[in-house]
C-alpha positions as CSV (number, residue, x, y, z in Angstrom):
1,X,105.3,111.8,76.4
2,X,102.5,109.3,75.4
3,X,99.9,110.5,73.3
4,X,97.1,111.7,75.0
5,X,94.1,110.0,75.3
6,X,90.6,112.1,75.1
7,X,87.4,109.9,75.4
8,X,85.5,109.4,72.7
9,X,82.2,110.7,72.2
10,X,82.4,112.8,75.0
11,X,81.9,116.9,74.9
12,X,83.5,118.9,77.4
13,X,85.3,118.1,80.9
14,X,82.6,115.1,82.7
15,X,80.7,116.1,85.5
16,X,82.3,114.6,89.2
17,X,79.0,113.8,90.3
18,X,78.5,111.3,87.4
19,X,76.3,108.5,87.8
20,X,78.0,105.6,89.9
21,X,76.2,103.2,87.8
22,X,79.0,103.5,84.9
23,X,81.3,102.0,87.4
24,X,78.9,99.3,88.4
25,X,78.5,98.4,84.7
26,X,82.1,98.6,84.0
27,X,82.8,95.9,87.1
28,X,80.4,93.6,85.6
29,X,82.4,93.7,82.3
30,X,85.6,93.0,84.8
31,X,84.3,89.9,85.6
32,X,83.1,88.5,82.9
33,X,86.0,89.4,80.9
34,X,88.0,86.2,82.6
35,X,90.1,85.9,85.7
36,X,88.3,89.0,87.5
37,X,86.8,88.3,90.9
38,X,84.0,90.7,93.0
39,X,84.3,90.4,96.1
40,X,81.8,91.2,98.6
41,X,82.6,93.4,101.7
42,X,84.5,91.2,104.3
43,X,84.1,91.8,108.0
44,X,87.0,93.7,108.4
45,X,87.1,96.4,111.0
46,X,89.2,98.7,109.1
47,X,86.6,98.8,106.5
48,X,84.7,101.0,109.0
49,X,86.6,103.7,108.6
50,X,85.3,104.2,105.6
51,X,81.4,104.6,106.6
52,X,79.5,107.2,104.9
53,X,82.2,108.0,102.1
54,X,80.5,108.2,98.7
55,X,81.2,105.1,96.8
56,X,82.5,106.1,93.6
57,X,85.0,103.0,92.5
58,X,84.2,99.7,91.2
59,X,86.4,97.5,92.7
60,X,87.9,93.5,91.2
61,X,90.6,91.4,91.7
62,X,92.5,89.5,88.9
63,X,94.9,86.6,89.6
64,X,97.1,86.7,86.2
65,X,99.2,83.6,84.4
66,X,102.3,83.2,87.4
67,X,100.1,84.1,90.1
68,X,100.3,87.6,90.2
69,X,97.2,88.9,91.8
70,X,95.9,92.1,91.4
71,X,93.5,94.2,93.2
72,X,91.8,97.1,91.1
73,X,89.8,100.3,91.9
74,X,88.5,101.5,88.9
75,X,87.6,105.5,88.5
76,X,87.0,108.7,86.9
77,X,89.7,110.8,87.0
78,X,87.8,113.9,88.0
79,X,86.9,111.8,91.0
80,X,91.2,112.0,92.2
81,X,92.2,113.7,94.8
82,X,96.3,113.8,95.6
83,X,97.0,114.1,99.2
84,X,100.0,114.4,101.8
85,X,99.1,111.9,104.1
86,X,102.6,111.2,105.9
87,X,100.6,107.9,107.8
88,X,99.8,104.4,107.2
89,X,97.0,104.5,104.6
90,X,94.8,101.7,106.7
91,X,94.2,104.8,109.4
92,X,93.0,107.0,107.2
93,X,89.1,108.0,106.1
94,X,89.5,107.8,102.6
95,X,89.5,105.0,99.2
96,X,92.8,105.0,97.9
97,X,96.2,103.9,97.0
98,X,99.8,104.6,97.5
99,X,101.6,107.5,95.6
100,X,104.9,108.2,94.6
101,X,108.5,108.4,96.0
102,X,109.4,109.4,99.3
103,X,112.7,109.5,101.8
104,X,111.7,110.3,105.4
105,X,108.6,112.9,104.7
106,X,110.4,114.4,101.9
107,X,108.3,113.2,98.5
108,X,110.6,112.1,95.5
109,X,107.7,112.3,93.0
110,X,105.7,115.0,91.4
111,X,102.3,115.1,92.9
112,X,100.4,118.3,92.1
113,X,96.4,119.6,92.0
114,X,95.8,122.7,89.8
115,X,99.3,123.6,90.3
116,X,99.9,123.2,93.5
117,X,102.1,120.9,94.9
118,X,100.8,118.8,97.5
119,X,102.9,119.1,100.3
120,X,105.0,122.3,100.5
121,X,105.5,125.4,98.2
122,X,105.9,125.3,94.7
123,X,109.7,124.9,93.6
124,X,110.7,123.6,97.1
125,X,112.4,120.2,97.6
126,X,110.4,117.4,99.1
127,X,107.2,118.9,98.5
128,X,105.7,117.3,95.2
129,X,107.1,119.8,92.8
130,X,109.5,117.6,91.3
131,X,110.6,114.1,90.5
132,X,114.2,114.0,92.2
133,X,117.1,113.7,90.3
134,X,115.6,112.2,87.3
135,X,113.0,113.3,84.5
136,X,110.4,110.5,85.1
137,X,107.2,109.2,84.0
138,X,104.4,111.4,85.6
139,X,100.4,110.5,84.7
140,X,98.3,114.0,84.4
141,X,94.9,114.3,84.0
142,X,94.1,117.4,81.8
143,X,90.9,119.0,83.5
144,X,90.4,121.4,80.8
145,X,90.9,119.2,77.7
146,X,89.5,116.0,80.0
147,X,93.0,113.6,78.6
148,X,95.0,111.6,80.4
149,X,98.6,111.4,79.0
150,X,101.9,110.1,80.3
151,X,104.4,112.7,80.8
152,X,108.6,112.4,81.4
153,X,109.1,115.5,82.9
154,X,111.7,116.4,85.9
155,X,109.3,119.2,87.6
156,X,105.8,120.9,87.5
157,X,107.2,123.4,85.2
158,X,107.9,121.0,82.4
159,X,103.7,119.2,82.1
160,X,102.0,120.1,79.3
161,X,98.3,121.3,80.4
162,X,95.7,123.5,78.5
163,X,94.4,125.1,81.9
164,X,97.0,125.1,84.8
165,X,94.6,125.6,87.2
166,X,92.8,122.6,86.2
167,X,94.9,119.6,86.5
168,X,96.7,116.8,88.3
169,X,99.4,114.9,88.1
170,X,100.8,111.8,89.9
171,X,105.0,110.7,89.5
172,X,106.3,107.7,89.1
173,X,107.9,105.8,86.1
174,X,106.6,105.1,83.2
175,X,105.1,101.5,81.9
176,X,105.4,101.8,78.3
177,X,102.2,99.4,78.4
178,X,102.3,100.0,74.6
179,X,105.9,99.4,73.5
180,X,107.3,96.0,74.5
181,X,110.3,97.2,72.7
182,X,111.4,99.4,75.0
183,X,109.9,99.6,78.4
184,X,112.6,98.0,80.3
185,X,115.2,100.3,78.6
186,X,113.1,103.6,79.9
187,X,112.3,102.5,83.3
188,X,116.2,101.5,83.6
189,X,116.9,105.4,82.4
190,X,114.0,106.9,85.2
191,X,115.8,105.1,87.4
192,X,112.9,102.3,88.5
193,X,114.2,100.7,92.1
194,X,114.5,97.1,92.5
195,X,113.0,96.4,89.1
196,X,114.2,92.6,89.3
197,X,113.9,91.8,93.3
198,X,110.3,90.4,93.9
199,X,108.1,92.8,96.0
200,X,105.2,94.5,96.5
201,X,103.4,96.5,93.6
202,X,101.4,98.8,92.9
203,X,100.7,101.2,89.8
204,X,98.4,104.0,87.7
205,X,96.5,102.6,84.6
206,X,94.1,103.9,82.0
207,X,92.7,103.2,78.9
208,X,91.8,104.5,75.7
209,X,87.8,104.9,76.9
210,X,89.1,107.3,80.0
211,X,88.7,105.3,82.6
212,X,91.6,105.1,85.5
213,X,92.6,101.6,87.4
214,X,94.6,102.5,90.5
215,X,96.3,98.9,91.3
216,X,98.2,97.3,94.5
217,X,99.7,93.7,94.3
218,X,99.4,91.7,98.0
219,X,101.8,89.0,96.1
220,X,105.4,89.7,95.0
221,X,106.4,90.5,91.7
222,X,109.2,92.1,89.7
223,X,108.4,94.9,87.8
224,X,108.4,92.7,84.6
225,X,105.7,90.7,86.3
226,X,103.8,93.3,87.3
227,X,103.7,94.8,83.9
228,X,102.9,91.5,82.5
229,X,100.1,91.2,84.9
230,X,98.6,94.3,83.9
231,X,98.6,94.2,80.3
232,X,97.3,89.9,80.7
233,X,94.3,90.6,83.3
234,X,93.1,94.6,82.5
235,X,90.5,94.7,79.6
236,X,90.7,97.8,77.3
237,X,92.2,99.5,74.5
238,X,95.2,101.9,74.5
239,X,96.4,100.9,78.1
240,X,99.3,103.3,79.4
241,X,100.2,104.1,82.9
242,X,103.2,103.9,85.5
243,X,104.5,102.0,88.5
244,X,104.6,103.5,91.5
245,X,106.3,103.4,94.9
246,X,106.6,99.7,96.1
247,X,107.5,97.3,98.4
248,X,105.7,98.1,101.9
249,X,104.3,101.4,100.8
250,X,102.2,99.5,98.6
251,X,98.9,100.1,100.2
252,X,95.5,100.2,99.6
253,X,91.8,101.1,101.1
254,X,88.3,99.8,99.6
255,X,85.6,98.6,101.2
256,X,86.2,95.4,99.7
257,X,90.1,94.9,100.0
258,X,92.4,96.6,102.8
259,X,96.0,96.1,101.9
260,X,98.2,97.5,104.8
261,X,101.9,96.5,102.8
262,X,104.0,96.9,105.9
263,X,101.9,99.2,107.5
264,X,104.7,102.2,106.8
265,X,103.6,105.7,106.6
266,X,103.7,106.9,103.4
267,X,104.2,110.6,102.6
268,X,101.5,111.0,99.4
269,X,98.1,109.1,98.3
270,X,95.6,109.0,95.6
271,X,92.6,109.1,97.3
272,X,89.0,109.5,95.9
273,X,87.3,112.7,97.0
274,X,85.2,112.9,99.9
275,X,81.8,114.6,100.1
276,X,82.0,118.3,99.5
């Protein structure tokens, strides 16, 4: 497990409805911090989908040393919503990314809200409750204790929250952003596909301030790239995170970026809550 991360100066969980100006500020420092490109909104017709949603991302794009170029929806996690999607994520009304591991519409990877998996019944196969076959690094936003920490755990039983019915967590493997030393050795042992072929990724980031960087390549990487990209382009303190699912399931929906990977369906996204 990585240590947790609690923002500083802050007292008690952060209000959802937090001022969207923080994320505005925070894509300003993105681009002047070197390599980081806003882009306006192209006219793209799949950007219409999205019409009315509340804007509550800043979004950039970084190009890093090798060419590995990045695109970057920066949030709060409060703001996260898992979802069972089982569609291309270009069809679908909501900012997002990719999730975890999937075969067929079974998902491979934990994805749970206040523990509930998010597509079945707890302790069944397929449905979110458990990363299959392996223990594997699993992000989870504490909602009671408002920390973000990297978990290896093989199921919801084994996460580590102060409220269980105020929490999420999102599987995948774990990036070891802070230990050089051994982050190709763990993501061999979760069992991290195709770490060396060049594809399509994409991956869950945050920092030490609390802030979460949900992240889709549109070039091909390895893994060791990717990572590499992250750790070169990202501003910010105490980065850990995890990769997750790849290749064409890496997708993505902003108003300013529409990455369609192969245009599979993919079982599971992290998508930004709608109005409620």
């Amino acid at each position: 497990m990585s240590a947790p991360i609690k923002p500083a100066g802050r007292s008690g969980r952060r209000s959802r409805r937090r001022s969207l100006g923080l994320l505005a500020a925070l894509a300003a420092v993105l681009a002047a911090a070197g390599g980081y490109h806003l882009l306006a909104r192209p006219d793209r017709q799949a950007g219409e989908a999205f019409s009315g949603l509340p804007h509550r991302y800043a979004y950039a794009s970084a190009e890093a040393p090798g060419g590995v170029r990045l695109h970057i929806m920066t949030v709060q996690p409060e703001d996260i919503e898992l979802r069972a999607v089982n569609a291309p994520l270009r069809g679908i009304a909501a900012y997002g990314i990719n999730g975890g591991f999937f075969y067929g519409t079974d998902l491979l990877s934990v994805a749970i809200v206040d523990d509930a998996p998010v597509a079945g019944t707890r302790g069944a196969y397929g449905s979110g409750w458990f990363n299959a076959k392996y223990a594997r690094g699993t992000l989870v936003w504490d909602g009671a204790e408002d920390k973000l920490s990297v978990q290896v755990v093989s199921s919801g039983d084994d996460i580590a929250v102060a409220d269980r019915s105020r929490y999420w967590a999102q599987g995948g493997i774990s990036m070891n952003l802070q230990r050089g030393d051994l982050w190709a050795a763990a993501a061999e042992a979760e069992h991290l596909p195709f770490a060396a072929d060049k594809r399509l990724r994409s991956g869950l980031v945050y920092d030490a301030g609390g802030q979460l960087q949900l992240i889709v390549t549109d070039t091909l990487s390895t893994a060791e790239e990717f990572r590499s990209a992250i750790l070169s382009s990202i501003p910010g303190e105490g980065l850990e995170g995890i990769f997750l699912d790849g290749d064409g399931s890496s997708q993505m929906n902003a108003d300013e970026a529409v990455l369609p990977g192969d245009s599979r369906p993919v079982v599971q996204m992290i998508a930004l809550r709608g109005e409620e």
